[in-house]
Every structure is written in structure tokens, then in C-alpha cells.
ZAZATOR-172183 format. One line per 2 residues: their letters; for each residue x, y, z of C-alpha. Coordinates in steps of 0.1 Angstrom, whole numbers. Each point is the difference from the previous one (the first is absolute). Layout:
BEGIN
A	X/Y/Z ~ ...
//
This chain:
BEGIN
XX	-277/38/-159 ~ -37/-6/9
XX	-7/22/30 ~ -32/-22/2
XX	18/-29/27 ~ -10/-11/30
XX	25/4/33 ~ -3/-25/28
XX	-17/20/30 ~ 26/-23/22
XX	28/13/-18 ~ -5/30/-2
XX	-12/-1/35 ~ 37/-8/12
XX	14/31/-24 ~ -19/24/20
XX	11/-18/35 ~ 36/0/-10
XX	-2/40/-14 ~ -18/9/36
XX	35/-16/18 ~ 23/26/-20
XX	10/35/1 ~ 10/20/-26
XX	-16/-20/-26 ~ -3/24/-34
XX	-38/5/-13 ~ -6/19/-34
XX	-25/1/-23 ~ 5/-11/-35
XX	-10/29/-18 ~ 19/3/-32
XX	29/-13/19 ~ 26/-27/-9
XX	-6/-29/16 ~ 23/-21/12
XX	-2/-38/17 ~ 30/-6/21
XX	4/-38/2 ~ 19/-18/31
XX	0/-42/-12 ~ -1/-11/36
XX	-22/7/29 ~ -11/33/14
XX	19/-9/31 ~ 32/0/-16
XX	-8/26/-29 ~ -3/28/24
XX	30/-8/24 ~ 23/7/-36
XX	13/33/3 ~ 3/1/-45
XX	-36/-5/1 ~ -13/28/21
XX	28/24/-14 ~ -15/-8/-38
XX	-36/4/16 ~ 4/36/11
XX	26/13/-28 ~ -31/-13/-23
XX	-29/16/20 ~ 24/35/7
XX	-12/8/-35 ~ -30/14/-6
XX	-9/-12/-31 ~ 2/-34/10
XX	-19/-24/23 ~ 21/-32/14
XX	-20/-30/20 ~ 14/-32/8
XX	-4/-34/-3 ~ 15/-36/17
XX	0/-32/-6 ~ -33/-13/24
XX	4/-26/22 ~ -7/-34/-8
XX	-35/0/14 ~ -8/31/-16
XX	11/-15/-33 ~ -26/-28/1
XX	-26/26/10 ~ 13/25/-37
XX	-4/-35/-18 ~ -38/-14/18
XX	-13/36/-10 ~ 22/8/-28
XX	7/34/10 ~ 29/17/-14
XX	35/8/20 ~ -9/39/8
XX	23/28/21 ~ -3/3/35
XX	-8/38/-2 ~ -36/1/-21
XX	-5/-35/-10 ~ 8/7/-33
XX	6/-31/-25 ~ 40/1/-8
XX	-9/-3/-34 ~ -17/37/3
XX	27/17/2 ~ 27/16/-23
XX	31/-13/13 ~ 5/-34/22
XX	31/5/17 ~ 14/-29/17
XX	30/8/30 ~ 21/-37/-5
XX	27/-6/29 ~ 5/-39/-4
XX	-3/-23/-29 ~ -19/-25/22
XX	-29/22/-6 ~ 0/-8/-35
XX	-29/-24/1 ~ -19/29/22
XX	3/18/-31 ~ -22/-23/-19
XX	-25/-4/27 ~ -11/31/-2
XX	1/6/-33 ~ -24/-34/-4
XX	-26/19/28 ~ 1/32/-15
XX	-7/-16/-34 ~ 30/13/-16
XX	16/-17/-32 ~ 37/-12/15
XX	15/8/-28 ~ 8/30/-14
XX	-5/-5/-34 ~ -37/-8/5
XX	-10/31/18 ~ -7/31/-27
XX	-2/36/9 ~ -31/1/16
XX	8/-19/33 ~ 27/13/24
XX	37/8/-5 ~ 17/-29/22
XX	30/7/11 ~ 26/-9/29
XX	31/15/18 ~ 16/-12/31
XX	33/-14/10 ~ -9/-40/-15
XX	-4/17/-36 ~ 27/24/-2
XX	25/-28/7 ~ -19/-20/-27
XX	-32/5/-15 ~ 1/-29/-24
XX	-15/-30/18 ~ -32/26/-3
XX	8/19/-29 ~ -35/-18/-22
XX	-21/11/30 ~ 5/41/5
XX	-4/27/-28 ~ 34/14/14
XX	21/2/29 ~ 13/28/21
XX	38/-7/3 ~ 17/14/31
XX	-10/25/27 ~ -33/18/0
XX	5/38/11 ~ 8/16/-30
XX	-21/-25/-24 ~ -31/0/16
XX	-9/41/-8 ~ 17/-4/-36
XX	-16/-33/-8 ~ -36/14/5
XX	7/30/-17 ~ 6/-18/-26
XX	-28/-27/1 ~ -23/28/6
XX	10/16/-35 ~ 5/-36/-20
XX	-31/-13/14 ~ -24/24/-20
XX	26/2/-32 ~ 3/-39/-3
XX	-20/-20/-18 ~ 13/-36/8
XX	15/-17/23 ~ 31/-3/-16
XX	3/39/-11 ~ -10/10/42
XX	33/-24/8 ~ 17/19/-27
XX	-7/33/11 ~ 9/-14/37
XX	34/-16/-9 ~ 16/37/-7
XX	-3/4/37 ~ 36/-14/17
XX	-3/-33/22 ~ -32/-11/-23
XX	2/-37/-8 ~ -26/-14/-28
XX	8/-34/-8 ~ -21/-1/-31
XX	26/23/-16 ~ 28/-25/9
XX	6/-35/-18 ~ 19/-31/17
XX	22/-20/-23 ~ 16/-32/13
XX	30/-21/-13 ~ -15/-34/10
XX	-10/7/37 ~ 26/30/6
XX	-12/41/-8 ~ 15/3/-30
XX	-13/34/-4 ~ -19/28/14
XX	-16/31/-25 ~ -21/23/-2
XX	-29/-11/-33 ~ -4/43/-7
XX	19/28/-2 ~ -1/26/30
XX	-1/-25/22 ~ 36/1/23
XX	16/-35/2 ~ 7/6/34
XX	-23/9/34 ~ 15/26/23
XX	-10/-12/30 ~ -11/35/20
XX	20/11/26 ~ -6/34/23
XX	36/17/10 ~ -11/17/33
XX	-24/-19/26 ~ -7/36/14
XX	-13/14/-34 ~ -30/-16/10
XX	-28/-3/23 ~ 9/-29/29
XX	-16/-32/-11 ~ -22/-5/28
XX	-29/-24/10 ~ -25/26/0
XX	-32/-34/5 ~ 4/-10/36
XX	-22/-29/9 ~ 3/-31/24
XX	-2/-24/-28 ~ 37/1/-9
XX	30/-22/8 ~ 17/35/16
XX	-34/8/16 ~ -8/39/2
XX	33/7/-8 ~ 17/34/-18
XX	26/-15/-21 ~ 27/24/-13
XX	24/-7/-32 ~ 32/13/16
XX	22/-13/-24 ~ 3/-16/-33
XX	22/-25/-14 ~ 33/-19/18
XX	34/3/-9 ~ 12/-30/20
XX	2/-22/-34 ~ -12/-34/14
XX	0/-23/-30 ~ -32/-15/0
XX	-23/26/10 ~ -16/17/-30
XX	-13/34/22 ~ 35/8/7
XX	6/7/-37 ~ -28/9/-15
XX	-8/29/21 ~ 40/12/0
XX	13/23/10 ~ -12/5/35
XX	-15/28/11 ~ -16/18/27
XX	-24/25/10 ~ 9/26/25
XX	-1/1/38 ~ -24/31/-3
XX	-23/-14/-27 ~ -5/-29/19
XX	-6/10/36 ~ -24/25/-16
XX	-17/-30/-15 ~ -1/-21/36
XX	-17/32/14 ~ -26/-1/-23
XX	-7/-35/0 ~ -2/-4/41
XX	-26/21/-5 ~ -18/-27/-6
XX	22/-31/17 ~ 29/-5/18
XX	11/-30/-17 ~ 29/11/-24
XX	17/-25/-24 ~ 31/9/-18
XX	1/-11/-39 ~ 34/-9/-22
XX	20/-23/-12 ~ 23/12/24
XX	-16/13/30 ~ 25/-9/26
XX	30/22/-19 ~ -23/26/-4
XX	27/33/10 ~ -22/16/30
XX	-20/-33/6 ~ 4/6/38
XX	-6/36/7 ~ -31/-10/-25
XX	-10/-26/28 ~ 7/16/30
XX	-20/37/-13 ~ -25/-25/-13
XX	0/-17/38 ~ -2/34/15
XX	-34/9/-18 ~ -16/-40/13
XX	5/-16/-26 ~ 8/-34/-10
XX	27/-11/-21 ~ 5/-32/-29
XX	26/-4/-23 ~ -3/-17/-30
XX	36/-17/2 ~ 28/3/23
XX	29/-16/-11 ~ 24/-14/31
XX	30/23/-10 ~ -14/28/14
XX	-15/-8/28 ~ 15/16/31
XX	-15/8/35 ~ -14/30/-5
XX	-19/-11/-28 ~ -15/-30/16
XX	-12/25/30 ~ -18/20/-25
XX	-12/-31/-15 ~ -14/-10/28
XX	-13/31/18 ~ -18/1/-33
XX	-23/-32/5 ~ 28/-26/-17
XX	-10/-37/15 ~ 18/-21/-28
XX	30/8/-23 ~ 2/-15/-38
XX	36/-5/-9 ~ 12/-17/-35
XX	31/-14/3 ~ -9/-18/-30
XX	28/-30/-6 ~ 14/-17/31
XX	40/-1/-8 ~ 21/32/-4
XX	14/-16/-35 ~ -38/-1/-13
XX	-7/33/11 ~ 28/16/-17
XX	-13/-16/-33 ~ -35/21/8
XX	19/27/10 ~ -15/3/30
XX	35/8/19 ~ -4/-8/36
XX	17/-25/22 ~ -10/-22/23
XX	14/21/30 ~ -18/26/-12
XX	-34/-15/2 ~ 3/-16/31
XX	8/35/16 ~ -25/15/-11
XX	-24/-32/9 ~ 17/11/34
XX	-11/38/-4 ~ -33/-11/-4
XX	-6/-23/28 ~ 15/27/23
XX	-24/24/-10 ~ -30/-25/13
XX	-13/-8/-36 ~ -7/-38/2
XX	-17/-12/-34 ~ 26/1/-25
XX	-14/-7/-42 ~ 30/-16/-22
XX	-2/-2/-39 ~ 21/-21/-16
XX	-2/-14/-38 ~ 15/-34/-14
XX	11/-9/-31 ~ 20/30/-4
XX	30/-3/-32 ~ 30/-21/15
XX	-17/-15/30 ~ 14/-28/17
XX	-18/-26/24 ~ 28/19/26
XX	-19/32/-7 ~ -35/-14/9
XX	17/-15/33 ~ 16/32/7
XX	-37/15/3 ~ -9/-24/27
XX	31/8/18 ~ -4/38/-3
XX	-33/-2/13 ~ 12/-24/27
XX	25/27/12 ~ -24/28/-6
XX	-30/-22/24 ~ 35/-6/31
XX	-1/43/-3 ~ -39/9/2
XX	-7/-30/24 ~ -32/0/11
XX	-14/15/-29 ~ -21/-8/-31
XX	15/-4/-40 ~ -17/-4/-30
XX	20/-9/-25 ~ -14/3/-34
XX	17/-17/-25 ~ -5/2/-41
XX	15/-12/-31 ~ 22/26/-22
XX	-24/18/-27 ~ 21/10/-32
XX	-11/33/-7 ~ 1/25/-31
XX	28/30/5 ~ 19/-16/26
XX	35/-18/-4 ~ -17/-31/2
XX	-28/3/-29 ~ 27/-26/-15
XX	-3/-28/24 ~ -28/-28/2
XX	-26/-10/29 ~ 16/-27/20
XX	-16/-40/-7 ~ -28/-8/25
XX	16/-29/8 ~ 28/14/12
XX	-15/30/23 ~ -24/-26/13
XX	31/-18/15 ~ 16/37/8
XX	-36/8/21 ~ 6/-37/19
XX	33/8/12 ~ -13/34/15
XX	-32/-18/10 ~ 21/-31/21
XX	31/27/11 ~ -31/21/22
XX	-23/-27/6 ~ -13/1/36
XX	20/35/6 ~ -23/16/22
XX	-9/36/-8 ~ 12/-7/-39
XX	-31/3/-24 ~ 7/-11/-35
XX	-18/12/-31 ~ 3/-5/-39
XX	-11/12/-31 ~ -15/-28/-23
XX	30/-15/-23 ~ -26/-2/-28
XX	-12/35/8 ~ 41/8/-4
XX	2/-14/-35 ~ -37/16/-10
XX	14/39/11 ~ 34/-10/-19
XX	-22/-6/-29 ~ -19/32/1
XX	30/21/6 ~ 21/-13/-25
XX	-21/-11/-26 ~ -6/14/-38
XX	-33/7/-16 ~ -5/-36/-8
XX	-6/-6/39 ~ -38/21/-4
XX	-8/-30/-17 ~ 8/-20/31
XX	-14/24/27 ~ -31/-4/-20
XX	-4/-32/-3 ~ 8/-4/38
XX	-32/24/8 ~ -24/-25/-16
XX	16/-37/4 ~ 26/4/27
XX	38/3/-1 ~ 5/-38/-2
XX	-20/-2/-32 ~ 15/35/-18
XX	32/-11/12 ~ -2/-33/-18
XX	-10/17/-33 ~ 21/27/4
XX	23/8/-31 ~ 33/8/4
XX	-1/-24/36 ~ -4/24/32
XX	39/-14/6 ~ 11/17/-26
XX	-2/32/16 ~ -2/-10/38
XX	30/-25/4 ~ 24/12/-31
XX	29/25/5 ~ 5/20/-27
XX	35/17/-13 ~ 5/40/-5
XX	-9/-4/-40 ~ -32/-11/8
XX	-28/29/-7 ~ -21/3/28
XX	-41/3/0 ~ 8/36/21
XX	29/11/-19 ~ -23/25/-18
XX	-5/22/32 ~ 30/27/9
XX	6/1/33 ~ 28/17/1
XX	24/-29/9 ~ 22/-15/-23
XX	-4/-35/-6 ~ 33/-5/-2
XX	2/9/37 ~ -21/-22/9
XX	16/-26/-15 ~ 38/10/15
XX	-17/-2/32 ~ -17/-34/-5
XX	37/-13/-6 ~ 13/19/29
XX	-24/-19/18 ~ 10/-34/-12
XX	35/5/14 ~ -15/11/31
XX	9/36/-3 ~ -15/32/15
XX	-9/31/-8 ~ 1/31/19
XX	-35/22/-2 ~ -7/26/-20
XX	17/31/7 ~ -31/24/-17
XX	7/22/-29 ~ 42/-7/-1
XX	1/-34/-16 ~ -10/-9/-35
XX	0/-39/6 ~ -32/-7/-7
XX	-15/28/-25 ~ -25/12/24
XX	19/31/14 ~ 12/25/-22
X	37/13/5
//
């Protein structure tokens, strides 16, 4: 890369402002380091409140032999100011162009920053894909919970893909990249070299074959190349060092906040939601390890948020709160679900700075929520609705999704009601209810079921919308239908859909869309049947399709399934007996 470019004194300006606002910020010097660029493809602001991020961050810069800096996506002003002066995207830490360093390492959490993706690559002046970038520019790879579900949509953009969690890959990866990087002499022989290591993913080793528009096949082109991806998985959360925000700074949606991973996958088994399998089984980190961790981090602040899948069934969540309480602090939870909710909880809750509680009741009918598996009544929510109101907590968030497999127009009417009931409890109070269309996701027992029609969520969203017009203290929010069928697109879509995604970067989604080949239908709205291959088939997580697919019909007939009882069962393939 020419070192000879010329960096905007504004831009780089605002880096050295936003490094003055944080503590704990890592500084090295390059030296005969490794140097790595971790990527975030969304703003700073939302980058740095994502607990993965900062863990990757400081596992990388724990080594010494390596340097890590980081990078986001600027904001849209700053992006006009990169293009007027044409200086290059560069990290945050030295103001180094991205495309001087050995590895670019993006952290990918939601497919709707796909087009972020190639944003950045077009202001760093990187190549988007793959193929056209040799030796001499960096590695570009990308981990994260949006790719390990299914890296395909992306799969001509990235050298490789780091499938599955990050603890034990990170020190073996760069071991390895360290060694291959000096005994390579392409490209292609580095990605070689790199494959051995378990949880690699090169697409450039892999080809697609289709039977008209359908996978008809999946392969390896060499030999030594594994047919499969293990996705990585660590056994014991307490084999390793707390994942902790280490960067505290303002500029964050959880503002100067320590946030603790105190647990790790949920066991719960709702049907649509792709964390609660793909990080199975649960697991949690001890009471001791953790309260160490808190007295550490209020060191620094006293704001304390709590990070899992699962926070709220976490085994000693409220000796954890009331210890934390005792020291000052300040408690958030990631998610509470309304099962376990009881008085003494909310008091903590609340002692602990809690002004609104986000529930996710998620369908409106009992019927629809034993299809999602979600197994709670109506009595049950509406006590604990009571619970909360007698504890003095007045704003009260609601998620709910539409367009869920086997929904009836009674469903949607069943949310206005429950929300209805749930306003007659916490009178005098303020809900938001946020409501979204159902998402099919990879590794979930709905990755066989298709994106509801527009037309008929549109109509869904105008029942809710006239059932809670002029309620007062009822605010209404929804995610963009066409946003809906975009992310449905991006999560479920083959290698073809790169194609698409880049198309939409330069002429819009209207106009890829009406070029696109197979139609964007073809994978949004279709179901598919258990034959089917899958773009994300390749990838072992550990649960048996076949699972998956028993519980998908379970779910048709409206039948529920108890949570998973760790380490005893077999039912899904993740535990070993």
C-alpha cells in the first residue's frame, strides 16, 4: 500500500477527540508486530457498546506479538469528508490506512450491516472481492454471530471466516498466521496453510453446484480441505478470562458502562430465535469469577450491565445484584424474561437504577406462543405485569414479532387485547410496544419457513395500529417491512445473493433487486422441505438437523417443548451423554 497518502486533518482531528473520551484504550508500537485491524461495519457508537467486539479487541492485543487497532464505519458526514479529500478509511488508534495492516478483521453481529461492509471497503480502497486482492494486501477476514449462522451471502467478499466462538481460536489462529504468513507464497497457499486450523472457512476452496435454482451440491475443489466447518465452541466459560468492556467512554449506547458476559447460550428452545441454538448449551460463569470481575470494573464505574442470552435465569443472579448493590453499583440486564420475575428481583432491580423493564412476550395468543415455544400463559404475564407495577417501575418495553408460522388475523387481535389488559394493570404508566415481522433464521426450527407477503403484514400492522389508536400512554413502533424481507434475504441467502448485495451498494436495492437472478422471492418468501440442502449446512454446530426439523413440526401442531435439561439429554446432538 503507498504509505505516501494524505489523511484529512478534520478526520483525524475527531479520532484523537474520541480516544481522549476513553479509558483503557490499548497503544503499541508496531515493531515487528502483527498487525491487526478490527473492523465494526456500523458506527463507533454502537461498535463499542458490543460486548464480542471489545472481548476480540483485548484477547488480540493480550499478545505480545501482535498489535490490534480498530476501525468503524464513519458517520455519514464523515464519509463525504473521506470522499472530498480522498483519504483512506484508517484505525482509530494511529491513523493507520486499513489497507496497512496484516489482517482486517471485521466483528459482524447483523446481516443489515452487510452494505456497511462495502462502504468501507470502497473508502479504504480495498478490492470487494476476494479474488482480486493478491498476497500483498491484507488478510480479510470476519467472525461474529451473522457469519457463523451463514457466511454465504458474503462468502466472495472475505479471505475466510472464523466459524463459532472466539476464545480458543483467536491464540491458535495467529499462531498459525504468524508461521503461514512468512512460508506462503500466494494467496491461495496462506488460506491453505490457514484451513488446517478448526473453525477456518475459505470459500475459495468450496464450489456451489445448483439443480436449476436449488444447492444441488456443496464440495470441497482440493484435497485436505474438510467438507465440513466446525463451528468453535469453548466447554467451560470459567477457563477463561471474563469478557469484559475494558474501553469505557461516554460515546456508547450503555454509556461508561462495565459489561460482564455472565452467561452464554439459552436452553429455553424458542423456535425462532437463532442465539438460543447456536450458542447451546447454556452455560455460566461462576458467582466468584464474576463478583471478582464487578470489583474490578467499579474501579472505574459503578454502572454494571449483566451480558447473556439468558441473564435473568442466571443461578445466583440475585445474590450477584444485591453484593453488586452493596459495593454502589448500578445494575442492567440484558433480558429478563417475565417467568421469573418475582418481588425480590424487581427490588433489586430497582434499587439498582431500573426506570423501564423490556419484556418479549413475543405472539399475543397462548395457541401462537406454544408454536414459538415460548410457553407462558396469559395469567402468567399479567401477574407478573402486576409484580412490576407494584414495585413502582412505570415504563414498561414490549416486543412482539408478526408473521410468525401459523398465524391467524385472531393472533394479531389477541396482541391488542394482551396489551390492552397489560395497560388496565400498569395504569398510569408508559408502553412501548415494538412490534416486528418474523425473520427466518439459519440453525433454528424455522430455517424451513418463508418471510410473510408485505401485503399481508401491512394489513397485520393496521389492525394493531387501529386496536391502540388514541390509547394514551401506548407508543407504537415498527421495523420497515421492506427492511424485514432485505434481512430475510441476507440471512438466508446462498452465494448467488453477493451478487445482489453488490449490486445494491452501487444502484440501490430496487434496481439489484430487479436484475437479481434467481428473484430475491426465491429465497425470502419460499418454504423449503427437509431434503432441501441448505446454504449453512456445511457448518457443524453440533445440532442435528434432524432435530431441528422434529421440532419445526412439533411446532406446526402447536406443541411444546420442555428446556434443556444440560448434559442428560441427547435430543439435539449438542450435549454429550
Amino acid at each position: 500500500f503507498n504509505k505516501e497518502v494524505f489523511i484529512s486533518w478534520r478526520l483525524k482531528k475527531k479520532a484523537l477527540e474520541c480516544l481522549s473520551r476513553e479509558r483503557g484504550t490499548v497503544y503499541k508500537e508496531r515493531g515487528g508486530r502483527l498487525s491487526v485491524c478490527l473492523a465494526y461495519p456500523n458506527l463507533y457508537s454502537l461498535g463499542m457498546s458490543n460486548l464480542g467486539f471489545q472481548v476480540v479487541y483485548h484477547l488480540l492485543n493480550s499478545r505480545d506479538d501482535v498489535v490490534c487497532e480498530r476501525v468503524f464505519l464513519p458517520s455519514k458526514e464523515d464519509i463525504v469528508e473521506f470522499k472530498r479529500t480522498n483519504t483512506p478509511l484508517f484505525s482509530l488508534e494511529s491513523q493507520r490506512p486499513i489497507p496497512d495492516f496484516d489482517i482486517i478483521a471485521f466483528s459482524i453481529s447483523f446481516e443489515e450491516d452487510y452494505l456497511n461492509i462495502l462502504r468501507m471497503f470502497d473508502i479504504a480502497g480495498l478490492p470487494f472481492l476476494s479474488r482480486e486482492r493478491d498476497k500483498k494486501q491484507p488478510l480479510v477476514m470476519a467472525g461474529g454471530v451473522a457469519p457463523s449462522l451463514n457466511p454465504e451471502p458474503i462468502a466472495d467478499f472475505f479471505d475466510l471466516f472464523a466459524i463459532g466462538e472466539a476464545e480458543e481460536f483467536i491464540p491458535e489462529f495467529m499462531d498459525a498466521f504468524k508461521e503461514a504468513h512468512n512460508k506462503a507464497k500466494t494467496k491461495e497457499d496462506l488460506l491453505y496453510m490457514l484451513s488446517k486450523i478448526e473453525g477456518v472457512y475459505a470459500p475459495v476452496f468450496y464450489k456451489v453446484s445448483y439443480e436449476g435454482n436449488i444447492i444441488k451440491e456443496f464440495s470441497p475443489v482440493i484435497e485436505g480441505i474438510n467438507a465440513r466447518i466446525k463451528s468453535r465452541k469453548i466447554k467451560k466459560l470459567d477457563d477463561f478470562p471474563i469478557p469484559a468492556a475494558r474501553i469505557l467512554t461516554r460515546d456508547t449506547t450503555f454509556s461508561n458502562t462495565h459489561l460482564l458476559e455472565i452467561s452464554r447460550g439459552c436452553g429455553r428452545g424458542c423456535r425462532f430465535c437463532a442465539a438460543g441454538f447456536i450458542y447451546l448449551p447454556p452455560r455460566e460463569r461462576s458467582l466468584k469469577t464474576i463478583m471478582d470481575n464487578i470489583s474490578k470494573g467499579m474501579e472505574d464505574t459503578k454502572k454494571i450491565g449483566l451480558v447473556g442470552s439468558a441473564v435473568s435465569e442466571y443461578t445466583d443472579l440475585k445474590p450477584l445484584c444485591r453484593t453488586a448493590l452493596q459495593k454502589g453499583g448500578e445494575i442492567t440486564l440484558s433480558s429478563l424474561r417475565l417467568d421469573v420475575l418475582d418481588e425480590e428481583l424487581l427490588k433489586l432491580l430497582k434499587e439498582g437504577g431500573y426506570k423501564t423493564i423490556t419484556i418479549a412476550p413475543e405472539a399475543g395468543s397462548e395457541r401462537l406462543r406454544d408454536v414459538i415455544n415460548k410457553r407462558i400463559s396469559e395469567k402468567e404475564i399479567l401477574e407478573s405485569i402486576a409484580l412490576i407495577s407494584r414495585a413502582g417501575i412505570q415504563k414498561l418495553k414490549l416486543y412482539f414479532i408478526i408473521g410468525l408460522p401459523t398465524e391467524t388475523i385472531e393472533d394479531i387481535e389477541a396482541i391488542v387485547n394482551l396489551v390492552l389488559k397489560i395497560k388496565t394493570v400498569m395504569q398510569g404508566s408508559l408502553i412501548t410496544l415494538s412490534v416486528n415481522p418474523f425473520i427466518p433464521k439459519p440453525v433454528t426450527p424455522f430455517q424451513w419457513r418463508g418471510y410473510e407477503d408485505i401485503k399481508s403484514l401491512k394489513n397485520k400492522i393496521g389492525i394493531i395500529k387501529n386496536g391502540l389508536k388514541n390509547k394514551k400512554g401506548i407508543k407504537l413502533s415498527f421495523l420497515s417491512l421492506r427492511e424485514g424481507y432485505i434481512q430475510t434475504l441476507l440471512s438466508v441467502g446462498d452465494r448467488r445473493v453477493g451478487k445482489i448485495l453488490a449490486s445494491a451498494y452501487t444502484k440501490g436495492w430496487k434496481e439489484a433487486f430487479k436484475n437479481a437472478e434467481p428473484s430475491p422471492d426465491f429465497y425470502v418468501n419460499r418454504p423449503k422441505d427437509f431434503s432441501e440442502s441448505l446454504p449453512w449446512d456445511f457448518i457443524d454446530t453440533g445440532i442435528k438437523k434432524e432435530y431441528l426439523w422434529k421440532e419445526c413440526k412439533r411446532a406446526l401442531k402447536g406443541k411444546t417443548t420442555p428446556p434443556c435439561d444440560v448434559g442428560r439429554c441427547a435430543r439435539c446432538g449438542v450435549c454429550i451423554v
